[in-house]
C-alpha positions as CSV (number, residue, x, y, z in Angstrom):
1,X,-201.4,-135.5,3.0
2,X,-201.1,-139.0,4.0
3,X,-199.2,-142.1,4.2
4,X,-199.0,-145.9,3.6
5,X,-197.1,-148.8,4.6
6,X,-194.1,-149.6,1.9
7,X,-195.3,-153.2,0.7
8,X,-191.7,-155.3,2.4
9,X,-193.1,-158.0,0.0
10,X,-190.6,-158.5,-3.1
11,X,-191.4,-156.5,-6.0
12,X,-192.4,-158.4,-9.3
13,X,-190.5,-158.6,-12.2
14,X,-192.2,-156.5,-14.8
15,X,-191.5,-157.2,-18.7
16,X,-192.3,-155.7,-21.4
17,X,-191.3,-152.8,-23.9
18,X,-189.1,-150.4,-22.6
19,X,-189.4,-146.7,-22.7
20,X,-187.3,-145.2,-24.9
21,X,-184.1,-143.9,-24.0
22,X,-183.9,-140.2,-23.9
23,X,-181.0,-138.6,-26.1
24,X,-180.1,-135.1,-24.1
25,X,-178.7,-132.3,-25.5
26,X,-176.9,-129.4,-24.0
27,X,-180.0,-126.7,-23.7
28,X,-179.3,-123.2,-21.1
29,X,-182.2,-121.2,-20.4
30,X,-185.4,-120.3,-17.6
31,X,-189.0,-122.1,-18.4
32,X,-191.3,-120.2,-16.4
33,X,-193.5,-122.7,-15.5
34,X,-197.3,-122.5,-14.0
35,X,-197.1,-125.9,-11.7
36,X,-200.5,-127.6,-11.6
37,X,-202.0,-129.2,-8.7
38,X,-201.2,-132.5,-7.7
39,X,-197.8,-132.9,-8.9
40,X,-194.5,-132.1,-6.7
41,X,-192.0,-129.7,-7.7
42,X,-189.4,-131.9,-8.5
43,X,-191.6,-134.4,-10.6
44,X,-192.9,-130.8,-12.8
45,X,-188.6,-129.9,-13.0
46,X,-188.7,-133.8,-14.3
47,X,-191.1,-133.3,-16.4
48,X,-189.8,-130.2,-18.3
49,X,-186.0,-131.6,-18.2
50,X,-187.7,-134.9,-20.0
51,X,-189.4,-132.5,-22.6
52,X,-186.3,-130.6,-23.6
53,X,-184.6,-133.2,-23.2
54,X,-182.1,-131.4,-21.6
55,X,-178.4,-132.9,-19.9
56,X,-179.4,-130.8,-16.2
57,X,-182.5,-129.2,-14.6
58,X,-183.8,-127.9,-11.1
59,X,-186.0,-125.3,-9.8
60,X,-186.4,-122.3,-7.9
61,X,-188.4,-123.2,-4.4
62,X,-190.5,-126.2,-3.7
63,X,-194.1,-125.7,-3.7
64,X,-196.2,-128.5,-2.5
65,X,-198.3,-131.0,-4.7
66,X,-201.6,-129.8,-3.9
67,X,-200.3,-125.7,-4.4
68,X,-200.5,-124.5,-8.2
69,X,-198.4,-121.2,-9.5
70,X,-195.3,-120.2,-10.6
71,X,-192.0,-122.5,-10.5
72,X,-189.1,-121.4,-12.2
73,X,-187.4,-124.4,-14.0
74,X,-183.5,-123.9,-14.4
75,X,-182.2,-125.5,-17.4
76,X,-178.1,-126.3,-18.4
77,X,-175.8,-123.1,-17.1
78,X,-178.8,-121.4,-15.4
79,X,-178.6,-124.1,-12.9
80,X,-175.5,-122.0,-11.4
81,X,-177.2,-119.3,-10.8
82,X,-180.6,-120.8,-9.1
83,X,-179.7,-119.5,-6.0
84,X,-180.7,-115.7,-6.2
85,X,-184.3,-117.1,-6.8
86,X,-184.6,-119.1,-3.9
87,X,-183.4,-116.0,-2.1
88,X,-186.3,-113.7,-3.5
89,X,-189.3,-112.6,-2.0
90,X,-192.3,-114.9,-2.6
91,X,-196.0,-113.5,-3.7
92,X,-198.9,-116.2,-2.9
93,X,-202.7,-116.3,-3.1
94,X,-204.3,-118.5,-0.2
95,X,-208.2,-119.5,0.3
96,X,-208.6,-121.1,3.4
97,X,-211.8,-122.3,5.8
98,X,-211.9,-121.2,9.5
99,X,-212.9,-123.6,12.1
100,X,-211.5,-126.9,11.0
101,X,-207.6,-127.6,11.7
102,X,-205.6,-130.3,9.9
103,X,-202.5,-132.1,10.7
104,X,-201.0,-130.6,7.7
105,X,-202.1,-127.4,7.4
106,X,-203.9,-127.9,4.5
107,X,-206.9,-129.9,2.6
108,X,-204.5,-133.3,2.2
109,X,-204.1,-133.3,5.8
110,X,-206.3,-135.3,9.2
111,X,-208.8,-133.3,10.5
112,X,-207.3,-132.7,14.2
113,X,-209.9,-130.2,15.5
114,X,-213.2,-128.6,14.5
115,X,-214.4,-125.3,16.3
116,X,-217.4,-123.2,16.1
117,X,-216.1,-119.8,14.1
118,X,-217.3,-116.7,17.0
119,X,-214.8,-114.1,15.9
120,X,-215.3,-110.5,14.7
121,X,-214.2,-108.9,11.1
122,X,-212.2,-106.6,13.2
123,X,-210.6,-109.3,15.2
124,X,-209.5,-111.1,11.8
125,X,-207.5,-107.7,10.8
126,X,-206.2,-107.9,14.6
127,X,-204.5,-110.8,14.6
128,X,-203.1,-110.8,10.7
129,X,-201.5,-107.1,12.6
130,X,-200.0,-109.3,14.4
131,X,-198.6,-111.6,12.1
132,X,-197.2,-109.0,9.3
133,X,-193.8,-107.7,9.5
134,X,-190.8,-109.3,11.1
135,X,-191.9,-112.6,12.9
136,X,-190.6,-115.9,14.2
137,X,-192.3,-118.9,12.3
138,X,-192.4,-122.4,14.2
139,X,-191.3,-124.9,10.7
140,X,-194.6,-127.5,10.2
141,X,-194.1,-131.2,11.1
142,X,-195.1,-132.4,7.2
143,X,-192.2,-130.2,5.4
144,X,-188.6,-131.5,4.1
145,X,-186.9,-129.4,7.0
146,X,-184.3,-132.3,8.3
147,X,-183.9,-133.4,11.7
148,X,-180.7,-136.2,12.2
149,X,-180.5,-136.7,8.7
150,X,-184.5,-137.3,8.0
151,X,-187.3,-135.2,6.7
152,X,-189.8,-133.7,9.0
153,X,-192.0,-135.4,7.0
154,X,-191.3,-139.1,8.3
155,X,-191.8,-138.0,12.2
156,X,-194.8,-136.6,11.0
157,X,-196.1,-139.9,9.1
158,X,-194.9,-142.1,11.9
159,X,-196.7,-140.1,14.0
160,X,-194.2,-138.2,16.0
161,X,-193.4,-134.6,16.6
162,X,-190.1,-133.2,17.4
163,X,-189.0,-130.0,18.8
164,X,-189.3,-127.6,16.0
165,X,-186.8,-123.8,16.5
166,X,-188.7,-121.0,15.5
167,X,-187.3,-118.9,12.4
168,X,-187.3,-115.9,11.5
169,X,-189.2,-114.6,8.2
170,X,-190.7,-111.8,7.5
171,X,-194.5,-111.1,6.1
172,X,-194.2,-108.0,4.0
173,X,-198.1,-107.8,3.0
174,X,-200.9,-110.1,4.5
175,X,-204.0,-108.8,2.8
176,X,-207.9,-109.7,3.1
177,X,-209.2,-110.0,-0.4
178,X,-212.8,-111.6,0.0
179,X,-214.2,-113.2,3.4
180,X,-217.2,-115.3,4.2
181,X,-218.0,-116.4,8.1
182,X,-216.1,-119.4,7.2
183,X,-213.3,-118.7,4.3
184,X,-211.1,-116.2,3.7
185,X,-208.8,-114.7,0.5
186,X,-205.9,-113.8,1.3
187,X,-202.7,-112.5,-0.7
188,X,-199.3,-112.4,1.1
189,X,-195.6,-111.4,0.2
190,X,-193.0,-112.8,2.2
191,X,-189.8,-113.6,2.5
192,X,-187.8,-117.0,1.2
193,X,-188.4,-119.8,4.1
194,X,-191.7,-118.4,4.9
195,X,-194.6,-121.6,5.5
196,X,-197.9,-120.2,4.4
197,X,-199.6,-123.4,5.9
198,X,-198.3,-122.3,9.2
199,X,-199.5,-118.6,8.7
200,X,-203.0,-119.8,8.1
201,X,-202.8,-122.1,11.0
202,X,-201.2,-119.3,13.4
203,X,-203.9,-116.9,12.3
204,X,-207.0,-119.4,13.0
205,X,-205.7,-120.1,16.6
206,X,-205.2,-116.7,17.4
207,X,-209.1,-116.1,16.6
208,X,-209.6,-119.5,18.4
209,X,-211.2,-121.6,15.4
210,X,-208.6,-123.1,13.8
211,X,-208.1,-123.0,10.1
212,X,-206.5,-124.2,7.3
213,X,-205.5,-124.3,3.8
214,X,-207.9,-125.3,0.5
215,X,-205.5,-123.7,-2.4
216,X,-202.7,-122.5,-2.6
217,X,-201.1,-120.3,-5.7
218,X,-197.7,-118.2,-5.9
219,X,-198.4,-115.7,-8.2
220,X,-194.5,-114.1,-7.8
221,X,-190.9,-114.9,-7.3
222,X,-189.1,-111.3,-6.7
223,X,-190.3,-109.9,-9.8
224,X,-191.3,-112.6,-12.0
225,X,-194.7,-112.9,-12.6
226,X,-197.3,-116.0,-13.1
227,X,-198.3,-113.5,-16.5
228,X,-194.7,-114.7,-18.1
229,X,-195.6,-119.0,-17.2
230,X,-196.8,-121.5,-19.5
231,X,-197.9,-124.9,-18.3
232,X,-197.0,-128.4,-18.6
233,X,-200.0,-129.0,-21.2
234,X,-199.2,-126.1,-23.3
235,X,-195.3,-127.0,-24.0
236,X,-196.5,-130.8,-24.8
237,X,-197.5,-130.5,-28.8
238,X,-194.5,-127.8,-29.4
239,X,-191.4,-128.7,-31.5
240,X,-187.7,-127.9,-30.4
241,X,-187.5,-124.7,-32.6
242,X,-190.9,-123.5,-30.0
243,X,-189.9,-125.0,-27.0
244,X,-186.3,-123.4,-27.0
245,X,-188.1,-119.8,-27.7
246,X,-190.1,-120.4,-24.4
247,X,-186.5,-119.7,-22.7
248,X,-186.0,-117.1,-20.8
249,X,-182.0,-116.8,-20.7
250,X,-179.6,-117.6,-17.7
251,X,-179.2,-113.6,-16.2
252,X,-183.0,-113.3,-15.7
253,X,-182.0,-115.1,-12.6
254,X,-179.4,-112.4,-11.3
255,X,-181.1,-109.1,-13.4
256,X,-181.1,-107.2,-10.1
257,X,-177.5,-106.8,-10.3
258,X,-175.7,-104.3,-11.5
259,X,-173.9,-104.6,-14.8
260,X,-170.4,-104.7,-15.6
261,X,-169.5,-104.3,-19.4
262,X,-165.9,-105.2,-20.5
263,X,-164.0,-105.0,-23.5
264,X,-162.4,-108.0,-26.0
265,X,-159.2,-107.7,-23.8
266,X,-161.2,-107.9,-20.2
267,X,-163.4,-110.6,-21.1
268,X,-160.3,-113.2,-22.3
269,X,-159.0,-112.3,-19.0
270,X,-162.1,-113.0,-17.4
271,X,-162.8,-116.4,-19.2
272,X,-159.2,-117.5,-18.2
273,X,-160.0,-116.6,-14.7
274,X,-158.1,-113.8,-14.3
275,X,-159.3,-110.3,-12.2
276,X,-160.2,-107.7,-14.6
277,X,-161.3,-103.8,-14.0
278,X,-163.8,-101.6,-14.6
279,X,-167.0,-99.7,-13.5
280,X,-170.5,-101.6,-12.5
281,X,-173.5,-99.6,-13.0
282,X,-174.4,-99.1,-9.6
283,X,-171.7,-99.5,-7.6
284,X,-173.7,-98.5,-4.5
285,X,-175.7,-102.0,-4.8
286,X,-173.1,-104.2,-3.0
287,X,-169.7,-106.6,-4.3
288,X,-171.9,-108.8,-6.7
289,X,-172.3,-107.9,-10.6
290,X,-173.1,-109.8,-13.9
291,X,-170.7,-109.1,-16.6
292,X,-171.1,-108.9,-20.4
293,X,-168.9,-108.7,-23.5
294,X,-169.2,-106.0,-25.6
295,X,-171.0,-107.8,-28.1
296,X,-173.8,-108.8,-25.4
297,X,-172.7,-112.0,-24.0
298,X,-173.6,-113.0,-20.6
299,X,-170.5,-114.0,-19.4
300,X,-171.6,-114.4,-15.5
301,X,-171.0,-113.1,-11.9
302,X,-168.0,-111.0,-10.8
303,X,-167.3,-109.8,-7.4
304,X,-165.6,-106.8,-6.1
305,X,-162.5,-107.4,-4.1
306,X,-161.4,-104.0,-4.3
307,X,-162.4,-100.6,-5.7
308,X,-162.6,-101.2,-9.3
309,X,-161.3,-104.9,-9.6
310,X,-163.1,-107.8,-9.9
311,X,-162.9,-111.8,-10.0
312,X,-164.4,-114.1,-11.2
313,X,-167.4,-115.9,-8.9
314,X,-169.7,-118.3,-11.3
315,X,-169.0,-117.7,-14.9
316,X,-171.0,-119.5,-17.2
317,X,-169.6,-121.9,-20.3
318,X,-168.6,-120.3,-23.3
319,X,-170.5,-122.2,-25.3
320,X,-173.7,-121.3,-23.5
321,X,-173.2,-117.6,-23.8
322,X,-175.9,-116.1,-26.0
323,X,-176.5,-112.9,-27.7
324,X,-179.7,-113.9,-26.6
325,X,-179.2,-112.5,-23.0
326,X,-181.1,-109.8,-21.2
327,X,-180.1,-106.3,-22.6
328,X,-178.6,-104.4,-19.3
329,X,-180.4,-101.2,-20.2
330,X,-183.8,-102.8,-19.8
331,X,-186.0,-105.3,-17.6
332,X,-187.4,-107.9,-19.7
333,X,-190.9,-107.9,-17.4
């Protein structure tokens, strides 16, 4: 990762043939998309929003430009509920060399520091003990984490460092799947937040190399898998009629709640914002449930505020409600 100088000079007038404008259209759905490397997150979201030509896009979690995998692209309505993805464990699959350290963390970064590697294989399944389970994770300077209103990011480019507070996140599995004397496999679930940069980093200077990253891949987002993602090349030649059957719809985002069927009469209520009742399917799984209409229609989040009776929390436009949606008796994956 580096940087330049902006050019202050003035910026020349470019003519020529315009790009055509863009005529949206009101598209709701989930692309599942396999980011490649050396694009950002935001300029794949662009990308996809550009080919579907749709009025709104975002995504699920940021990976970084040089890290490949899967990046769930919400389109329309399933922009509303984004949020439960970017709270779901993450599943990557890291190769990285012992005894060089970068600024970054990873291949795009300054070399800072270059060690002979005199560490044991047992000492390697020491110290990732060590960093599996519950742990406090120090933020990297080159990330988007803010600091008086700026990105990490510009400290780090102007060569500064500021006082980082550590966070916690948690490493549910940090597994060794091939090894050399100087690179290492790895595959690690972990919890939203979590810097995989800094985990390879904190593991080389605890077996006093150094290390860092040369690819990166998420292979999971809760239970989505990189199996279900197509890639930017792949939706190019399609027409509308194939790129809209590449949706997944809106609830795949919230499909770990349980489900609350109503009837015509509830469902009115609901659209007109009223609090309805009835019986989720597992009421044991907390306040939060995604209702349907009897003839299958995702009608959005509810919550609890008493036994029985819910209210409306996100609903999702009319319009946009498909028959399409997930059915609640089964997992689409």
């Amino acid at each position: 990762m580096s940087s330049s100088d902006p050019d202050v000079r003035a910026p020349r007038r470019v003519t020529g043939p315009r790009a055509p404008r863009i005529i949206r259209r009101p598209i709701d759905g989930v692309l599942l998309l396999d980011k490649p490397a050396g694009i950002s997150s935001n300029g794949a979201c662009q990308r996809v929003k550009n080919r579907y030509r749709a009025e709104s896009a975002g995504h699920t979690g940021t990976l970084d430009p040089f890290a490949t995998g899967l990046l769930a692209i919400v389109l329309g309505e399933a922009t509303k509920f984004a949020s439960s993805l970017l709270d779901a464990d993450k599943t990557y699959e890291a190769h990285a060399q012992f005894g060089v350290r970068t600024d970054t963390g990873d291949r795009d970064g300054h070399r800072v520091a270059e060690r002979p590697i005199v560490h044991r294989v047992d000492e390697v399944a020491a110290a990732i003990a060590k960093l599996t389970g519950p742990i406090q994770q120090i933020p990297p300077m080159y990330s988007a984490l803010k600091r008086d209103g700026r990105p990490l990011y510009e400290y780090a480019r102007a060569g500064q460092t500021v006082e980082r507070a550590a966070r916690p996140v948690t490493v549910h599995s940090f597994q060794v799947l091939e090894q050399t004397a100087s690179e290492f496999w790895l595959r690690i679930r972990c919890s939203k937040g979590t810097y995989i940069r800094t985990l390879v980093d904190d593991l080389g200077e605890m077996l006093g190399c150094g290390a860092h990253l040369l690819a990166l891949r998420r292979t999971a987002i809760g239970t989505l898998g990189i199996a279900q993602a197509v890639t930017l090349d792949a939706i190019e030649p399609l027409d509308e009629g194939e790129l809209d059957a590449l949706l997944c719809p809106p609830d795949l985002l919230v499909k770990a709640l349980p489900v609350l069927q109503l009837d015509e009469s509830a469902t009115k209520k609901l659209l007109l914002g009223q609090t309805v009742s009835g019986q989720p399917t597992a009421p044991d799984q907390g306040p939060m449930a995604r209702a349907y209409a009897a003839d299958g229609r995702f009608l959005g989040l509810v919550r609890e505020i008493e036994a029985g009776r819910f209210k409306p929390k996100r609903l999702i436009r009319t319009a946009a409600a498909s028959r399409r949606c997930l059915d609640p008796e089964r997992s689409l994956f």
